[in-house]
Each structure stands twice: as structure tokens, then as C-alpha cells.
MARLUM-438673 format. One line per 8 residues: number of its first residue (from 1); their letters; for each residue y, z negated, x of C-alpha. Coordinates in Angstrom, 3 decimals, padded with zeros to 6 digits. Each point is the difference from the previous one (the first is absolute). Layout:
MARLUM-438673
NUM = a = Y/Z/X | ...
END
This chain:
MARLUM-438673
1 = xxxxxxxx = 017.363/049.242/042.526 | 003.863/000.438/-000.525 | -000.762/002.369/-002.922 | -002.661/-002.296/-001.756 | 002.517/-002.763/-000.111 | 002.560/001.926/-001.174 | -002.155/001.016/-003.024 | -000.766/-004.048/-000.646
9 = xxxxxxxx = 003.746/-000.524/-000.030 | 000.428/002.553/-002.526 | -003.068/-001.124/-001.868 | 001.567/-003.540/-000.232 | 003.495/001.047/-001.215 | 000.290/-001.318/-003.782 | -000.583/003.009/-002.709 | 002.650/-001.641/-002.267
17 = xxxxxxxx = 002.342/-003.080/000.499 | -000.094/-001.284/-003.071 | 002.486/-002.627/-000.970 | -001.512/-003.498/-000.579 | -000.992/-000.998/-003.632 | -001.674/-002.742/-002.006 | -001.669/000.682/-002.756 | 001.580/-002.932/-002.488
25 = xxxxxxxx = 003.337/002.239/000.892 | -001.064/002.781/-002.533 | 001.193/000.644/-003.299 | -002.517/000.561/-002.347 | 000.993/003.966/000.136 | -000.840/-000.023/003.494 | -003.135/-002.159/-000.263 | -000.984/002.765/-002.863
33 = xxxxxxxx = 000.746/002.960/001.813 | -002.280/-001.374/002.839 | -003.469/000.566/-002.609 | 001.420/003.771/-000.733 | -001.145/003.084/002.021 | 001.224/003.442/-001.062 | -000.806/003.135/001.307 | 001.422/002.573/002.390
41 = xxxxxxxx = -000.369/003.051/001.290 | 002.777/001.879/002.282 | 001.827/001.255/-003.025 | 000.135/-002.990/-002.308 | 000.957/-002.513/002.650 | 004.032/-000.189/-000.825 | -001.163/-001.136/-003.765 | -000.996/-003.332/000.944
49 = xxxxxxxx = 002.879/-000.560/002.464 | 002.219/-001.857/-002.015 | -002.756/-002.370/-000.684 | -001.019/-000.496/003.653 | 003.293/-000.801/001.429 | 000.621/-002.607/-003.326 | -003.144/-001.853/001.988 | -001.840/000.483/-004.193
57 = xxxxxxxx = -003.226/002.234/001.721 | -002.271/-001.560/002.514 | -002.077/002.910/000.464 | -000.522/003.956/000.057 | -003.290/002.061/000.033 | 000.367/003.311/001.920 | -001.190/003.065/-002.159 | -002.558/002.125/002.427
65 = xxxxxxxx = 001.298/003.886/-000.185 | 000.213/002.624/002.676 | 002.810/-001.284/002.247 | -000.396/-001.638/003.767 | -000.442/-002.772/001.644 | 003.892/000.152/001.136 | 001.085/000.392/-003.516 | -002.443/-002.276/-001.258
73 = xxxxxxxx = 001.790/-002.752/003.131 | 003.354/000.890/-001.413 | -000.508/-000.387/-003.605 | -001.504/-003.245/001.120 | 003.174/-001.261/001.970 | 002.425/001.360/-002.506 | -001.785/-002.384/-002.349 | -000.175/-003.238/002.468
81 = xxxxxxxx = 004.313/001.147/000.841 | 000.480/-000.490/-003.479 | -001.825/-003.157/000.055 | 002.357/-001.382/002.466 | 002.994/000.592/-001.948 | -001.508/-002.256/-002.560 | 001.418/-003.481/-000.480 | -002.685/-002.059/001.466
89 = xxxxxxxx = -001.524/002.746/002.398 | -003.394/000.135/-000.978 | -002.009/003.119/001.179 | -002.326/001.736/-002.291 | -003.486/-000.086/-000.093 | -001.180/003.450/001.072 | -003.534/001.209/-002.211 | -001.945/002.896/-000.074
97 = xxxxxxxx = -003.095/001.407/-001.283 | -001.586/001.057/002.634 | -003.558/-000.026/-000.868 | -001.812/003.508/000.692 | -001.728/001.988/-002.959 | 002.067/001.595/-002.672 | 002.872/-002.441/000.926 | 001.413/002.819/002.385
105 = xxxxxxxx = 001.082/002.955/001.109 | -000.728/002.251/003.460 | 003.511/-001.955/001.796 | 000.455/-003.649/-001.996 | 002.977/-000.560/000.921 | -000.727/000.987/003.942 | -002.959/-002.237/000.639 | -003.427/001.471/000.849
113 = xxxxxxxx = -002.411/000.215/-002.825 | -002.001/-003.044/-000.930 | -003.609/000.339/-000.712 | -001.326/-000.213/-003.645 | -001.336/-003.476/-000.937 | -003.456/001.527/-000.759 | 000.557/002.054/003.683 | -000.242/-002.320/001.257
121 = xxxxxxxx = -002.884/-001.909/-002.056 | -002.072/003.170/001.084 | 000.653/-000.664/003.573 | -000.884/-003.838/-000.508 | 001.515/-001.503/003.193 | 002.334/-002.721/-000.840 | 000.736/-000.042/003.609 | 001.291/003.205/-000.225
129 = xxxxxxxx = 001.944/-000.312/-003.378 | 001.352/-003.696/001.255 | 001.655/002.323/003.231 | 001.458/002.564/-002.095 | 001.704/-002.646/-002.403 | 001.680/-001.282/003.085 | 000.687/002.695/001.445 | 001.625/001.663/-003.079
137 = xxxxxxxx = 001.754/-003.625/-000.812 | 001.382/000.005/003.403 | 001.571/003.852/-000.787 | 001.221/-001.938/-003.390 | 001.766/-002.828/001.545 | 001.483/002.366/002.813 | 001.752/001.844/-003.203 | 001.152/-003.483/-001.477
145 = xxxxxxxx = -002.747/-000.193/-002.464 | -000.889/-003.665/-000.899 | -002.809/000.487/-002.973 | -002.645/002.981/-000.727 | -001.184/-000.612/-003.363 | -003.804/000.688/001.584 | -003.038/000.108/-000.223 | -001.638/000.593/-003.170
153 = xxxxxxxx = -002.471/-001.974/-001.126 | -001.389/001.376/-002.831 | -003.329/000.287/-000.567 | -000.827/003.707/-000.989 | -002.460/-000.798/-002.495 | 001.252/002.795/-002.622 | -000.637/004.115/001.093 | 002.088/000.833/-002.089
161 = xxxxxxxx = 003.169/-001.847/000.926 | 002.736/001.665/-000.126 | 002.459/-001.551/002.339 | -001.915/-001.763/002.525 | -002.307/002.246/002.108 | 000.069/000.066/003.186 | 002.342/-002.902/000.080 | -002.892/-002.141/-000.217
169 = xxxxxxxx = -002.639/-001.169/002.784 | -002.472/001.209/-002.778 | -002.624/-001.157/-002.542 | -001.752/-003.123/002.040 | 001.807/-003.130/-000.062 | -001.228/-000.994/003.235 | 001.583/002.789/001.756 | 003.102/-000.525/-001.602
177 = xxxxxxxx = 000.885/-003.439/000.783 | -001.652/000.790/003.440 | 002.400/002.913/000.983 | 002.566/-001.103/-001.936 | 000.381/-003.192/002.017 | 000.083/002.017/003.257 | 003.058/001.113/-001.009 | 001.626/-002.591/-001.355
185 = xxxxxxxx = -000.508/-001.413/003.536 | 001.315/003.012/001.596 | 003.175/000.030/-002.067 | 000.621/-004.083/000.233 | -001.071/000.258/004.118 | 003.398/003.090/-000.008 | 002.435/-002.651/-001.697 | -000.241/001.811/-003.122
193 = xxxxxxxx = -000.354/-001.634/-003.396 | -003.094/001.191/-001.642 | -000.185/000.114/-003.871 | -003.048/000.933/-001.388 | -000.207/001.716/-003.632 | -000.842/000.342/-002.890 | -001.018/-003.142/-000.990 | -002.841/-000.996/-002.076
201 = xxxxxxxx = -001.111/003.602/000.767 | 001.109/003.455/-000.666 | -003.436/001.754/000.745 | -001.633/-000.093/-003.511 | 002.445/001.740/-001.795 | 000.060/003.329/-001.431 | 003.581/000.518/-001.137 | 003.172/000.029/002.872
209 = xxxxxxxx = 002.147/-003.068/-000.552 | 002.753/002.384/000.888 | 000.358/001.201/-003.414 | -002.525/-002.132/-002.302 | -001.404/-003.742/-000.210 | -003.650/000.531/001.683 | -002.436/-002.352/-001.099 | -002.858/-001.723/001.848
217 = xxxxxxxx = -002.505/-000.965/-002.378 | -002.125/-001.525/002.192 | -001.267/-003.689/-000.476 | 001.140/-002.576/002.232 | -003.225/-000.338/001.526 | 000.289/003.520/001.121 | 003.541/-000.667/000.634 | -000.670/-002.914/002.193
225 = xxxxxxxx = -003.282/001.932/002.202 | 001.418/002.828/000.207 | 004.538/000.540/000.119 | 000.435/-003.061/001.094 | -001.713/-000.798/003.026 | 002.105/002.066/002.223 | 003.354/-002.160/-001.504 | -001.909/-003.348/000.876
233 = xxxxxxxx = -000.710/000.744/003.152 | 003.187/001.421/001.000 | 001.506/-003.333/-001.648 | -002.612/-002.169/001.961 | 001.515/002.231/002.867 | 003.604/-001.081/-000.465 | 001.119/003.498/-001.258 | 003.815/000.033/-000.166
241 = xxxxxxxx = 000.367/001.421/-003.540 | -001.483/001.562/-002.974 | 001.211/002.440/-002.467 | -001.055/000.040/-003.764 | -001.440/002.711/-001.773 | 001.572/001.421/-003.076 | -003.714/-000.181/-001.716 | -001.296/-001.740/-002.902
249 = xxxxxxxx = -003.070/-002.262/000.513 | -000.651/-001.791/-003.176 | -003.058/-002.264/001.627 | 003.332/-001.312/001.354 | 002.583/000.629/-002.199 | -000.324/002.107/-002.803 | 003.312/-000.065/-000.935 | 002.240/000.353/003.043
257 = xxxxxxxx = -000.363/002.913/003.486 | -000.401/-001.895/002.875 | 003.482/000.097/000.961 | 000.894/-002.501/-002.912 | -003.090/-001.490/-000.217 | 000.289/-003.840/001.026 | -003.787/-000.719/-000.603 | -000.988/002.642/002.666
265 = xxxxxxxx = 003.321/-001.163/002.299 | 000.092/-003.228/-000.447 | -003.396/-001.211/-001.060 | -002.219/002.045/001.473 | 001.959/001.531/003.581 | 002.278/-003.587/000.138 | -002.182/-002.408/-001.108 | -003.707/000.741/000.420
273 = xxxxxxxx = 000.212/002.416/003.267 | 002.855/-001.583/001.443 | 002.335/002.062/000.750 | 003.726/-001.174/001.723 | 000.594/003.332/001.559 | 002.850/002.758/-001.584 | -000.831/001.440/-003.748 | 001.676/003.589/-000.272
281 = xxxxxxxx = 000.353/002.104/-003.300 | -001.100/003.668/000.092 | 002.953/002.167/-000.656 | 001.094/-000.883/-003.407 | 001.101/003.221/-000.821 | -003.497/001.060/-000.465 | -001.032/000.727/-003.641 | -002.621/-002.460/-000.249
289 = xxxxxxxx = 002.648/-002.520/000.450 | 003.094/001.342/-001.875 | -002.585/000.800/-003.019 | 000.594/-003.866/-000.042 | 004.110/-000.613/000.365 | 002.636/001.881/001.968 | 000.243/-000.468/003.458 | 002.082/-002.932/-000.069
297 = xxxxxxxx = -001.831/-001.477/-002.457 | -003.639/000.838/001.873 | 002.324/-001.502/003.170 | 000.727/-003.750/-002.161 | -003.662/000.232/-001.270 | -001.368/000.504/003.418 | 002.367/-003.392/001.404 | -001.192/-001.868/-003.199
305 = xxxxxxxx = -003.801/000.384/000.801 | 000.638/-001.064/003.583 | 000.527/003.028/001.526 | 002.094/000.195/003.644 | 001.155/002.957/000.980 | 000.905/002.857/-002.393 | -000.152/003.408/000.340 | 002.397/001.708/-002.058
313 = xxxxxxxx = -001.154/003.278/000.661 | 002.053/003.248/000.593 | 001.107/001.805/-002.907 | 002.421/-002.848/-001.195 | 003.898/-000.867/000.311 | -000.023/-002.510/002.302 | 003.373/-002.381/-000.868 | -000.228/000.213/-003.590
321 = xxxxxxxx = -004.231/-000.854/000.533 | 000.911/-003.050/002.053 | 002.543/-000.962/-002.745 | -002.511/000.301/-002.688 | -002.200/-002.262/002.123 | 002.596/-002.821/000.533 | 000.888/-000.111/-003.585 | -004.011/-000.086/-000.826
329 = xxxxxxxx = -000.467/-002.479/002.662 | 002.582/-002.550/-001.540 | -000.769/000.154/-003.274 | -003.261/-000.626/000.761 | 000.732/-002.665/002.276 | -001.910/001.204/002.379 | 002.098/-001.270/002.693 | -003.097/-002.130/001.702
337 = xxxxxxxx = -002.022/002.886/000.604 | 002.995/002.507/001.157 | 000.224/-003.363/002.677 | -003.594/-000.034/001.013 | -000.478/003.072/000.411 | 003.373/000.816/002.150 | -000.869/-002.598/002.000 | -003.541/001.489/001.110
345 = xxxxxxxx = 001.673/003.282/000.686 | 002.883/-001.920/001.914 | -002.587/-002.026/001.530 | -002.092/003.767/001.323 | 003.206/001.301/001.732 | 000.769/-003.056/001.560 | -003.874/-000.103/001.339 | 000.871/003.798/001.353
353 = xxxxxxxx = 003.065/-000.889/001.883 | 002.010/001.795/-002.707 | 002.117/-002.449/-000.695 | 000.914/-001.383/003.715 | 000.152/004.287/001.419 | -003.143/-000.865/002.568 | -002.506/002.405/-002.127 | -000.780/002.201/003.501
361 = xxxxxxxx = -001.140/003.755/000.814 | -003.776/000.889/000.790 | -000.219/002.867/002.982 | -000.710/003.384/-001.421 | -004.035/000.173/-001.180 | -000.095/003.753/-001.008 | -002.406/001.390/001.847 | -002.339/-002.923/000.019
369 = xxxxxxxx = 000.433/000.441/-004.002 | -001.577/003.795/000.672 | -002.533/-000.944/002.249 | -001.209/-002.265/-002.729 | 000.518/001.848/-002.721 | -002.168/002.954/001.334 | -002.670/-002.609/001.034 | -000.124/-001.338/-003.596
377 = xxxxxxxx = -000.224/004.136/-001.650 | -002.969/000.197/002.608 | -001.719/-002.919/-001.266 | 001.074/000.535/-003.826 | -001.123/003.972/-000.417 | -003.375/-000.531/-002.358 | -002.193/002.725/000.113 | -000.998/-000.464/-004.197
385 = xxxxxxxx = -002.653/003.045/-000.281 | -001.815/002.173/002.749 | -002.558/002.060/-002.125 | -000.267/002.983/001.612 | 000.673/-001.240/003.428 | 003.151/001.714/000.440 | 001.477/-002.414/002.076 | 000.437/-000.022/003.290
393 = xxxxxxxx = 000.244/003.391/-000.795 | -001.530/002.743/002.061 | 001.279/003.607/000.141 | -003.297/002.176/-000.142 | 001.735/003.422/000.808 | -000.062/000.467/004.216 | 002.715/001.822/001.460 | 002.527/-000.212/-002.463
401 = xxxxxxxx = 002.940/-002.346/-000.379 | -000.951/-002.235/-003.402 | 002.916/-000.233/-002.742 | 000.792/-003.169/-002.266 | 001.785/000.277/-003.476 | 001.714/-003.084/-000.572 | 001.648/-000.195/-003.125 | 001.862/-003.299/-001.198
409 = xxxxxxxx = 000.996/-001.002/-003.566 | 003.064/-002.252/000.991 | 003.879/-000.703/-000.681 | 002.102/002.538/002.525 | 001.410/-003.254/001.526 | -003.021/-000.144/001.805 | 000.009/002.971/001.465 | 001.161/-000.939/003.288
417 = xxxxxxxx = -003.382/-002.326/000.177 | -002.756/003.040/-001.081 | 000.747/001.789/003.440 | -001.930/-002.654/002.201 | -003.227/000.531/-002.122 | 000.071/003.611/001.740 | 000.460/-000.958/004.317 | -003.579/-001.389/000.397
425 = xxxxxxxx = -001.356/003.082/-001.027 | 002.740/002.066/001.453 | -000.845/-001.975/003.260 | -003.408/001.354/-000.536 | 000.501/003.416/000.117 | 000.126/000.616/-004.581 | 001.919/002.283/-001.671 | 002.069/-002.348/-002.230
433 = xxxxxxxx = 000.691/000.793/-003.590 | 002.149/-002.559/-002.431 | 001.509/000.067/-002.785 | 001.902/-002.936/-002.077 | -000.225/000.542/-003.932 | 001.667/-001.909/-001.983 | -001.170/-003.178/-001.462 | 000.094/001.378/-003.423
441 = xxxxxxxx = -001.487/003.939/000.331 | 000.573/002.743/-001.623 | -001.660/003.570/000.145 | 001.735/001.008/003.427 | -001.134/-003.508/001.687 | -003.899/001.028/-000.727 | 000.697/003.754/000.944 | 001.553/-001.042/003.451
449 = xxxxxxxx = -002.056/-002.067/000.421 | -002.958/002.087/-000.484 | 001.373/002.523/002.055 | 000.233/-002.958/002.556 | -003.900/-000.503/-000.305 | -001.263/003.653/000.054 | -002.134/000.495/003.088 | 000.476/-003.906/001.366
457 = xxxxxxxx = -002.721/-001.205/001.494 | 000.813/-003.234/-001.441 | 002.353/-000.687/-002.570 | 001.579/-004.085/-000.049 | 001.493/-000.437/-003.039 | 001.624/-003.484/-000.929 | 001.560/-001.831/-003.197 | 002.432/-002.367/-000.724
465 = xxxxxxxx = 000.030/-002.730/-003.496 | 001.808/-002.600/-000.284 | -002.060/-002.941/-000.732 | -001.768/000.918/-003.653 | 002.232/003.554/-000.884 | -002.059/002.913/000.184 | 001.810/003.212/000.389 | -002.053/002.471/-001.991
473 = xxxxxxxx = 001.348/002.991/001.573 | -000.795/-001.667/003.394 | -003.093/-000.601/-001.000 | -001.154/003.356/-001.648 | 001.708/001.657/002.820 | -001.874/-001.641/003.111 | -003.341/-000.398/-002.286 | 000.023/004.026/-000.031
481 = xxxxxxxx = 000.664/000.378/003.755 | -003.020/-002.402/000.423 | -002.094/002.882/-001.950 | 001.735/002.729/001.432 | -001.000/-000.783/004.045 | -003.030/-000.866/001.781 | 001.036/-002.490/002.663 | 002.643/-002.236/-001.976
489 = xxxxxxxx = 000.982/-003.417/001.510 | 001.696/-001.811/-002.742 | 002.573/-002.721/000.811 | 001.139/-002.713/-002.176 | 003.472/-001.249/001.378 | 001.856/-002.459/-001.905 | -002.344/-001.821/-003.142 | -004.146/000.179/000.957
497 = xxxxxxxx = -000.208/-000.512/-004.086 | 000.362/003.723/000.333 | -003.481/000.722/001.822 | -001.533/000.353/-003.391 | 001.976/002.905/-000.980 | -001.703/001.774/002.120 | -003.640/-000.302/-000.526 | -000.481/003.249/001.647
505 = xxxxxxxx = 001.282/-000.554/003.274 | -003.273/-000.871/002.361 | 002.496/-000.866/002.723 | 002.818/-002.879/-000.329 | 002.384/-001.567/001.563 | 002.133/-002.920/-001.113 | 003.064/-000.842/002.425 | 002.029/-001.846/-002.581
513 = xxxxxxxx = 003.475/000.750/000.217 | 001.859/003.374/001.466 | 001.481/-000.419/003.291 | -000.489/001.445/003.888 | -002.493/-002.302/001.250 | -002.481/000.328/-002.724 | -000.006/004.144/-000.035 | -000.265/-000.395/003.840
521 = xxxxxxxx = -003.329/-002.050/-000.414 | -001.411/002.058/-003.038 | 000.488/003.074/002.353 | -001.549/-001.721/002.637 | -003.068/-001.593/-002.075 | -000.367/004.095/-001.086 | -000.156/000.929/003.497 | -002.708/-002.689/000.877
529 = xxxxxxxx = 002.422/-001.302/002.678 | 000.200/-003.381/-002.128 | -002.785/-001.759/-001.539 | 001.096/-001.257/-003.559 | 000.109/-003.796/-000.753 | 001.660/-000.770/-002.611 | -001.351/-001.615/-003.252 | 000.967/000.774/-003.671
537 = xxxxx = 001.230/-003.621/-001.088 | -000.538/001.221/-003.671 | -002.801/000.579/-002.396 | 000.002/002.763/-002.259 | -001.118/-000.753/-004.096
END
């Protein structure tokens, strides 16, 4: 009993004791800096310094990369220290994207992985997905995290888009405003600010707003049955933000992206769906939007149309950015909207306890987060194609210990993941064979690895695209293992759109996404120790 109220003592004791401030005491630098997020990883932090501690940045966005939860802690309290040394005190907002899929890598920044949006569309329990947005929101919050720019809504209409994926529930509407509501829930039940993206829809594009303007075509009838029913029911939901796409919908505007688009802000996401929450830019130092102006000039365009909260982006020099922005804003006279929208953003901190130091800890939820997270790859493993019966598989030879060939096309920095696809069958008395090629082949890759298959009683082989991006030498290399070996199991682990690469594998498996739970519950679907249940939330053209 002593112990448990010890740990509600320290629970209680304020994160931050920040200094009291009213809003009408900002200058109009500091009300401007409040809209402006830049973003940091471990090594850029010290460039925005001098702007944090002159109070003229109100927010950061943490940079996932291969570093731990510790550093990821003390990168995030260097930033808040620096924060306090500022004139009025006013601690940062804390963002990340921390959304599953291809936004990722095998350690983001120390926190477990997240399940892929379509992951968990194949598993279909929104109870399920709701618990593992909490849970992972209460691991955010514990870090000082305030706002996961999450989940997706997109509606995957497009195969053959190249930047979305897996980062989308899928193809059916209906499943993703149904799952994508579960965890919007989760986040918002965790204390975390959930902003949903990309606004009016990201999924029917077929270029990557990265580095050119995609356009969406469609009518708006389309527009409005299909994209944007997941947005108007997360709005009917009282979603805490949305962030703009850098895509160009001329049913809507033919002229300007999103992102500087009043009639799709303001008329259509202010006006007709009424919307009060937070409007957030992508990262403006994407090409779709610097095609347009530089980044300070994409940063003034973006206040002008009514947008709240700016992302700057990364690549950028942060004090002479923010200068370039002032001098926009005033000769613009764009004073009202720097005003309105500082005052929402002052308004959010001040609704987390930022402002008055009371924001409190959430106990540890790690291993509650893995519990649920190998629940969900149970549920979420779709068995796509059993022709020949292969699985469960059955080893016909008696008296002999079977052998399994698994090789994996993936990144090395997942090797450390590939070795828990082998214990169930180690467990089971197989001779385990692996062997990690690298994404991109070449002729030692497909002669290891056929060395690897040679006298396997059953050969796994798996792939890994990113969203639309075939890799030919991937492909011709695993299509001629598939004709090389009898009992092939073929495994599709990151983008299902894939499967049809492969239209001589009789046996596949779709996990969708590359992490330890998912091999674990392949293997085990192999073995016939796991029944598969997933569903492919896609359709194939």
C-alpha cells in the first residue's frame, strides 16, 4: 500500500512549472512562433535553440531514426529546458508521426512498433485497434509527446499509389472511417492530440507529393462518396485536428493544392462540414508545395488560406525561415490570422495542463502494448491463396527431421526481427535455414539463396514494396525461386499490392508490415498451430 502511494505522489508531481502567461501579453513574434513547428532529430536539435529560448517556436516534431527511448526522453527535455529559458515560459508542443506502415523503422525512436493502418483493417476489430492507440498514446505521453499526427485516413482507392500503402485502412470507405475512428478514440482516451491526414484524401493519387504535385482527378461526387467520408465522420466525432494534403483537386480548386486552397479549407472543411478543430500543413518542404513558393512563402500562403499550425519541415534554416515569415506576415497584414490561430494553439496547451505544469505521467503500459500487439498480428495474418493446400503444412517424409528455407528480401535493419520467424519451427524439432538478401538483389542474393533452398522441404520466401514501387530484381529473383522449388510458401510483408507479382505462387501470405509478431504468426499459421483470420482489406484491378 505504502509503495502504491508513493507512485501516485510521484504521478501527481507537475512535469513542468511553467510560469503564468496570458495570451494578450504576446508580441506578435511570439504569437507567430506559436503556428510554427520545425523538425528535429538528435543531431539537428541545437539549430533551433536560439529560436526556442527567444519564446518565436511553439512547437517541434521529433524525426523517428534508430536511437532509444532514453535518448528520444532527453532530446525531448533538452527541448522543453530551452523552452523555459524563454521569456514567457511556454513549453513546446511535442509531435510525432507515429503512424505504422512505411512511416518507420525496426526502433522509432524506442517505442514498440505500431501496426500498419491496413494491419490492422485485415484484423477488423476496432476494439482491438481502439486498445493499442491507447496503449501506444499512453507510451507517447510517458515520453512527453503531446500530438501524433495519426491515423491516416485515406481511402486507398489507387493500386498504384505510390506513397500511401499500407498507411491506409484500405480500398472500402466503410472500413476506413470505421477503424480509423477506433483510433482516434484510442489516441484522444491517452491525452494525446490526434490529427488525422491528408485531407481531402491522399489515396487516389499516383505521383508522391514528396517530390511532385499529385493530382486527384476525381469528380466531387466521387470525392464526396468515397475520400471524404472518413474526414466527416471523424469531424462529426470531434477529431482534434486535420492536416492538408499537398494535392491538387480541381473539382475543388483547380488552381491551388489543398494547403492554400481556401475553397476546400474554408468552404468546404470550415463552412459546409464544420470544422472548429486544429488545421495543420504537411511539411512544407515537400516538393509539391515548394513547386509553389519557398518555404516561407508556402508558410504565409498556408496562414493566408486559414491555415493553423505550420509545419516548416526539416531541411530549412530555422531563424532566418521565421524571419522570412514575419516580414511576409506584415506585409501582408496578416496579423488577424497569426492571432487566431496562436490563440487555438495557446488555447490546446492550456487544455493539456501545459501552461499551468499539471500535464501528469501515465504508469508504464509496455507489456500490455505487446500483449496487444501480438493479439492484433494473430488476427491480421490473411491467408490470400491456398491452391495446393500447402498450408498447415504437413511433412510427408517419417523419421526424418523436416528443413525450412526461409529467405527474406528486406533492409539489414531488420535483421534483428527475421530470427523469430525461425523458433516455432525450431520449437518443433526443424532444421532452420535463413537467409536475408538484400532488398535490391544481385547475382549472389539468388545464388545464396538457392543454395538456402536446395533439399528444403519447404522453402518460405517473402517480399517487401513500398506501397506502389516494384523492385524488379526482387521480383525476378523470388518469381524464379517460386519455379525452382516444389513446396514454396510465398509471403507478402509490407504492401499486399505486391500479391500480383507473383501469379505463380499457389500459396500466400500477406502480414503487412515486417516486424516480430507478424513472422511469429506466419510461422505459426505454416505449422497449422494458428488458424489464419485475417482479411485482405484491398481489391486487386
Amino acid at each position: 500500500m505504502r509503495k502504491l502511494w508513493q507512485l501516485l505522489v510521484i504521478l501527481l508531481v507537475p512535469l513542468n512549472a511553467a510560469a503564468t502567461v496570458s495570451f494578450n501579453d504576446l508580441t506578435l513574434e511570439e504569437k507567430l512562433g506559436q503556428t510554427l513547428v520545425v523538425f528535429v532529430d538528435i543531431d539537428s536539435a541545437e539549430q533551433v535553440r536560439p529560436l526556442i529560448e527567444n519564446g518565436k517556436l511553439g512547437g517541434v516534431l521529433i524525426q523517428w531514426g534508430n536511437y532509444s527511448l532514453e535518448q528520444t526522453r532527453e532530446l525531448i527535455d533538452k527541448l522543453q529546458g530551452w523552452a523555459a529559458k524563454s521569456p514567457r515560459k511556454i513549453p513546446l508542443l511535442i509531435s510525432i508521426d507515429y503512424e505504422g506502415g512505411t512511416v518507420y523503422t525496426p526502433i522509432t525512436l524506442g517505442f514498440d512498433y505500431l501496426p500498419t493502418n491496413m494491419m490492422m483493417a485485415a484484423a477488423g476489430d476496432e476494439t482491438a485497434a481502439a486498445s493499442i492507440a491507447y496503449l501506444a498514446g499512453q507510451e507517447l505521453k510517458r515520453a512527453g509527446v503531446h500530438i501524433n499526427f495519426s491515423p491516416v485516413l485515406d481511402v486507398n482507392s489507387n493500386p498504384n499509389n505510390p506513397i500511401i500503402g499500407v498507411r491506409s485502412f484500405g480500398s472500402d470507405p466503410k472500413n476506413v472511417t470505421r477503424m480509423g475512428m477506433s483510433l482516434i478514440n484510442g489516441f484522444q482516451a491517452a491525452g494525446i492530440l490526434s490529427i488525422v491526414k491528408h485531407f481531402p484524401g491522399h489515396g487516389d493519387t499516383a505521383k508522391d507529393s514528396h517530390y511532385e504535385v499529385p493530382v486527384v482527378k476525381a469528380p466531387y461526387k466521387e470525392l464526396e462518396t468515397v475520400h471524404l467520408v472518413p474526414f466527416e465522420q471523424a469531424v462529426e466525432n470531434g477529431v482534434d485536428g486535420i492536416m492538408t494534403g499537398h494535392v491538387l483537386y480541381p473539382a475543388l480548386d483547380n488552381k491551388n493544392i489543398a494547403t492554400f486552397s481556401k475553397p476546400i479549407l474554408q468552404d468546404l472543411l470550415r463552412t459546409k462540414m464544420k470544422f472548429n478543430g486544429l488545421l495543420v500543413t504537411d511539411s512544407l518542404d515537400m516538393k509539391s508545395a515548394t513547386s509553389y513558393c519557398t518555404i516561407a512563402g508556402c508558410a504565409i500562403r498556408a496562414l493566408e488560406s486559414g491555415e493553423e499550425m505550420i509545419l516548416l519541415g526539416r531541411y530549412i534554416k530555422p531563424v532566418s525561415v521565421f524571419n522570412q515569415v514575419l516580414q511576409g506576415v506584415k506585409e501582408k497584414k496578416l496579423e488577424k490570422q497569426v492571432e487566431n490561430a496562436a490563440k487555438k494553439i495557446f488555447a490546446i496547451k492550456q487544455k493539456m495542463g501545459l501552461l499551468s505544469g499539471t500535464q501528469t505521467l501515465p504508469p508504464p503500459s509496455e507489456k500490455a502494448f505487446q500483449a496487444e500487439l501480438a493479439k492484433m498480428s494473430d488476427k491480421a495474418v490473411t491467408l490470400v491463396r491456398n491452391n495446393k493446400k500447402l498450408i498447415p503444412f504437413k511433412n510427408g517424409k517419417t523419421g526424418k527431421q523436416p528443413t525450412v528455407c526461409a529467405v527474406f528480401f528486406a533492409p539489414s535493419r531488420f535483421a534483428d526481427q527475421l530470427m523469430n520467424f525461425s523458433k516455432p519451427f525450431l520449437e518443433k524439432g526443424w532444421q532452420v535455414r535463413s537467409y536475408n538478401a538484400a532488398l535490391t538483389p544481385r547475382k549472389k542474393d539468388s545464388e545464396r539463396a538457392a543454395a538456402c533452398a536446395k533439399g528444403a522441404d519447404l522453402l518460405v520466401v517473402t517480399s517487401l514494396q513500398w506501397a506502389d514501387k516494384t523492385n524488379i530484381n526482387q521480383k525476378n529473383a523470388i518469381n524464379g525461386l517460386i519455379k525452382e522449388n516444389k513446396n514454396v510458401v510465398f509471403i507478402s510483408t509490407m504492401s499486399p499490392y505486391d500479391i500480383p507479382n507473383y501469379p505463380e505462387a499457389s500459396t500466400v501470405l500477406a502480414t503487412y508490415g515486417l516486424n516480430r509478431y507478424v513472422l511469429k504468426t506466419a510461422a505459426n499459421i505454416i505449422l497449422g498451430d494458428l488458424k489464419p483470420q485475417g482479411k485482405l482489406p484491398i481489391t486487386f484491378k
